[in-house]
C-alpha positions in Angstrom: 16.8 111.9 16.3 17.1 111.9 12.1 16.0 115.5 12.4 18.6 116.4 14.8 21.2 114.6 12.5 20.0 116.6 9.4 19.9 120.2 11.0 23.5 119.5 12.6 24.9 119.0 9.4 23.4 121.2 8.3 24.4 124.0 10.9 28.0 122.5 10.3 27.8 124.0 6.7 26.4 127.3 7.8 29.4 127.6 10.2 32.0 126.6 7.7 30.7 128.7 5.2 30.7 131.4 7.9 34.4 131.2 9.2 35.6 130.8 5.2 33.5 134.5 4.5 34.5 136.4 7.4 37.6 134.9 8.3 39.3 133.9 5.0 40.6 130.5 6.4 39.4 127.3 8.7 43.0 127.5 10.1 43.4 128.1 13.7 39.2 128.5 13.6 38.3 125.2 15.8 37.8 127.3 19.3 35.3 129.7 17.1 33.5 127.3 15.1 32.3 124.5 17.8 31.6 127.8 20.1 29.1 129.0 16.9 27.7 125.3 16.1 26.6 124.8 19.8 25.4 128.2 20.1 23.3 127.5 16.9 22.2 123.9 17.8 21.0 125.2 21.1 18.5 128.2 19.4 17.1 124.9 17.3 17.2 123.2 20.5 19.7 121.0 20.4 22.1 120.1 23.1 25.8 119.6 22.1 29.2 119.2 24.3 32.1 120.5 23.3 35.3 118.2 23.2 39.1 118.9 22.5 41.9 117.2 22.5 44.4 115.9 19.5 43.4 115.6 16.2 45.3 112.7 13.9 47.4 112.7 17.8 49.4 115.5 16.2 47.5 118.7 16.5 45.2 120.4 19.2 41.9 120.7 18.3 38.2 121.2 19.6 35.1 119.7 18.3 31.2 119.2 19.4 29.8 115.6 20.3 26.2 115.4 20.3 25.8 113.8 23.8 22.9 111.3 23.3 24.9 109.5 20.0 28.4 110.2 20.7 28.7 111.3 17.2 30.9 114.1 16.5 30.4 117.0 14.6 33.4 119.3 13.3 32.7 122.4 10.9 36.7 123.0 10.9 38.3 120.0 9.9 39.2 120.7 6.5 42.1 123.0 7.1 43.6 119.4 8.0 44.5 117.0 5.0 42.8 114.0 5.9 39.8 115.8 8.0 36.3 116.2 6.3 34.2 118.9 7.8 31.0 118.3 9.4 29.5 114.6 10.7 32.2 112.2 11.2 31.6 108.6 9.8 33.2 105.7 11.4 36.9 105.8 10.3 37.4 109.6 10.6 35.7 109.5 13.9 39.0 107.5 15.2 41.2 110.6 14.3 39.9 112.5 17.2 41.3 112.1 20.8 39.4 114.2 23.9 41.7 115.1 26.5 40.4 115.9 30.0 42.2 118.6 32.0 44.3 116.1 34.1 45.1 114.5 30.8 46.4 117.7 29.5 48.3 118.2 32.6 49.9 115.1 32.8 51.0 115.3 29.3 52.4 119.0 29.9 54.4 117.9 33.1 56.0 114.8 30.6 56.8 117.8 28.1 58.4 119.8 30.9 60.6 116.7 32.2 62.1 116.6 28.7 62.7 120.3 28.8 59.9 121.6 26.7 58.5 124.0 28.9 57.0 126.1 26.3 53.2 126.4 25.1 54.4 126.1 21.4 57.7 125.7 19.9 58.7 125.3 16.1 55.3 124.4 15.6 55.0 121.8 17.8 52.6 122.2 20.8 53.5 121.6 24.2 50.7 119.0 24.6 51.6 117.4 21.8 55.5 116.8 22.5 54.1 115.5 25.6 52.0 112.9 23.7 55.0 111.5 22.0 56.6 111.1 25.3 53.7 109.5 26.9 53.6 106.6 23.8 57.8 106.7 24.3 57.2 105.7 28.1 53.6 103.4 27.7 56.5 101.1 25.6 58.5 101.6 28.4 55.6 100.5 31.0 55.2 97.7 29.2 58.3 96.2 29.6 57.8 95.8 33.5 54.9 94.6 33.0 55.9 91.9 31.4 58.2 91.1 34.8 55.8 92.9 37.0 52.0 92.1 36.1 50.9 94.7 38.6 53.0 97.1 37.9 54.1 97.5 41.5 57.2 96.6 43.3 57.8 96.1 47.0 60.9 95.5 48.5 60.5 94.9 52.8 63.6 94.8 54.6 64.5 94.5 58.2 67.6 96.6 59.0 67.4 99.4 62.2 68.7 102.6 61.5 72.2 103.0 63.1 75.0 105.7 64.1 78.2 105.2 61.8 81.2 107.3 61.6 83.1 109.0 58.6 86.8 108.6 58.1 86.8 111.9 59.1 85.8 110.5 62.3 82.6 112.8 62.1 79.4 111.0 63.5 76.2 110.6 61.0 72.9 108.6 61.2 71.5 106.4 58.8 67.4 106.5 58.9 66.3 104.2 56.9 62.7 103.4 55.1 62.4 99.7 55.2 58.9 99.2 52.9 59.8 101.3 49.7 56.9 100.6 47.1 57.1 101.3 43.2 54.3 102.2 41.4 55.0 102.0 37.6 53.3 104.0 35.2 54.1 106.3 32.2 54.3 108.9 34.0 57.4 107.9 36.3 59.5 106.1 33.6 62.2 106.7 31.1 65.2 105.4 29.1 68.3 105.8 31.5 72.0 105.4 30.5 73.1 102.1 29.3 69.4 101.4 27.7 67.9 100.9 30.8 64.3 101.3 31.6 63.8 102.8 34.8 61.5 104.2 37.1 61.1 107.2 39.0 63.4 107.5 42.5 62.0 106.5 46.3 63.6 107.3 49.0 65.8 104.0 50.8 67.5 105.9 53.6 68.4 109.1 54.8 72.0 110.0 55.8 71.7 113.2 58.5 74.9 114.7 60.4 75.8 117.9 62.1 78.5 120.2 61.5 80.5 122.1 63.9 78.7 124.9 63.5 75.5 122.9 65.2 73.8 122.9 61.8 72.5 119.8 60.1 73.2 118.0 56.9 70.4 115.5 55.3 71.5 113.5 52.2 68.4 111.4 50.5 69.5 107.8 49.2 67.5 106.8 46.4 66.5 103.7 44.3 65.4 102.9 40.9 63.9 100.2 39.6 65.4 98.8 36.6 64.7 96.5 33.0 67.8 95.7 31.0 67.6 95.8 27.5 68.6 91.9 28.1 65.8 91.5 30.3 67.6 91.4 33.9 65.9 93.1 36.5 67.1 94.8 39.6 67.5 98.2 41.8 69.9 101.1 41.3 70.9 103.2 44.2 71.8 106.6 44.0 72.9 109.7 46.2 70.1 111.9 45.6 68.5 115.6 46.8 71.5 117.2 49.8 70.0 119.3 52.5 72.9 121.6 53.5 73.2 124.1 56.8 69.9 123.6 58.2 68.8 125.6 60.9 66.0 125.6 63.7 64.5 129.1 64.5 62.8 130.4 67.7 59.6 128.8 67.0 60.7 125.4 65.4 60.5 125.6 62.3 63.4 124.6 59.8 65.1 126.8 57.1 68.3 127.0 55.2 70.2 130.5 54.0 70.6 130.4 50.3 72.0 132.7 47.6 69.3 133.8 44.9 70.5 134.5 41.2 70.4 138.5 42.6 73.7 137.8 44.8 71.1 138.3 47.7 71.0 135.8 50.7 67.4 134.5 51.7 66.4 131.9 54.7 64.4 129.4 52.7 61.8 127.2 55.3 62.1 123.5 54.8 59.4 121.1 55.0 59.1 120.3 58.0 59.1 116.2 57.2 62.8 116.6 57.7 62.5 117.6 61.4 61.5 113.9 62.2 64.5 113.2 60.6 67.0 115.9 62.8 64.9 114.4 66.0 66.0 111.0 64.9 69.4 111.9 64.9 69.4 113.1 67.9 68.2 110.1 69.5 70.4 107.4 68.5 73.5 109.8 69.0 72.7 111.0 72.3 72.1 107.2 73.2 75.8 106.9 72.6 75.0 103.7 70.0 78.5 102.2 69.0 79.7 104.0 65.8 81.0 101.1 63.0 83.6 102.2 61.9 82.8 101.5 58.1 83.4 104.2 55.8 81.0 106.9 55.4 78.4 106.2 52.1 78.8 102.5 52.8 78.2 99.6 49.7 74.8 101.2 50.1 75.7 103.9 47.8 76.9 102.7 44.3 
């Protein structure tokens, strides 16, 4: 084991020395270097993995980890300020931070919802920008927790779904979800208007009517749940995603005509979750249920 310590290093040095020879610079040499020192270590007979991740959480970077120690071993980390090349002690070990690939995909998609959809920008990585998020919204997370220990919410009602009609004395259904669960995590959070912390939508109930033309409407009524700034807690209901001229072909299947950015018109198939929905309709309106009366997007919708 104190032989395998001494030749890493030492192989680290070869490497750096290497890179600064050939290639003028550490800079931008992480994906080169670890690829060199495990190629090396393995001739000597040496196993290493390969890690990468964030380094100081504010640059992407790749380094080796000798498997049966777990110490790591970086031959680039000089073109950093604070990085020292070679065996990392104690302290400079906690600047590194492996990322698995759902990791990095998780923190791309939470770079993406804040509109950075590029790999790099201004310097900045996408992966990193999505770090930053991911602390944002872990604060966030732990605001709920602190009224929701699981960090799961489940609201159970016991209302049917019912035939209402518009004051346009049009006929809709609502179909309504009656267990809606939240699952709170950092990925489904953010900092809404007002300073509110709030989660990600579920679907409540869905509103579903037919036009003249015998097409079909669906309109998705969401909730979020909320933490004030104050500390109140509650549920926000929304209008959400609208479904508009839906159609049933020849063999069942749903689609919708839409207009492309081209000025072309394309049929667009709709998952198919939202027959159930049409078939539902159809049921409580050909049963001829008594229409309410109230107006259409009731005190349900705020």
């Amino acid at each position: 084991m104190k032989y395998n310590k001494q030749k890493l290093i030492q192989l680290c040095q070869e490497v750096t020395s290497d890179i600064i020879k050939k290639r003028g610079s550490l800079r931008n040499q992480c994906g080169y270097g670890v690829s060199e020192l495990r190629k090396r270590a393995r001739k000597s007979g040496i196993k290493l993995k390969l890690e990468g991740g964030l380094f100081n959480y504010g640059t992407e970077h790749n380094w080796c980890v000798d498997p049966e120690t777990n110490e790591i071993y970086d031959p680039t980390a000089e073109q950093f300020i604070i990085g020292i090349n070679g065996l990392q002690n104690e302290e400079t070990s906690k600047l590194y931070l492996p990322l698995n690939e759902d990791e990095i995909s998780d923190l791309q998609s939470l770079a993406r919802s804040k509109g950075f959809v590029w790999r790099f920008s201004e310097g900045v990585s996408q992966i990193v920008f999505g770090y930053q998020v991911s602390i944002a919204n872990q604060r966030i997370v732990d605001k709920f927790r602190f009224y929701y220990p699981d960090l799961t919410h489940t609201v159970a009602r016991n209302t049917k779904d019912e035939v209402r009609k518009a004051k346009n004395g049009n006929i809709y259904a609502v179909i309504r979800n009656n267990i809606v669960k939240f699952n709170i995590d950092k990925m489904n959070v953010k900092k809404w208007k007002n300073d509110l912390n709030v989660t990600g939508p579920e679907v409540v109930s869905y509103i579903v009517f037919k036009n003249s033309n015998n097409n079909y409407c669906i309109r998705v009524v969401e909730q979020r749940l909320f933490v004030s700034k104050n500390g109140k807690t509650g549920l926000i209901t929304k209008l959400g995603e609208q479904l508009k001229n839906i159609k049933i072909n020849k063999r069942g299947e749903l689609y919708r005509t839409i207009k492309i950015p081209d000025g072309h018109f394309v049929n667009e198939v709709i998952d198919q979750h939202y027959f159930s929905l049409i078939k539902r309709f159809e049921e409580l309106t050909s049963n001829n249920m008594e229409a309410t009366g109230r107006p259409f997007f009731t005190e349900e919708v705020k």
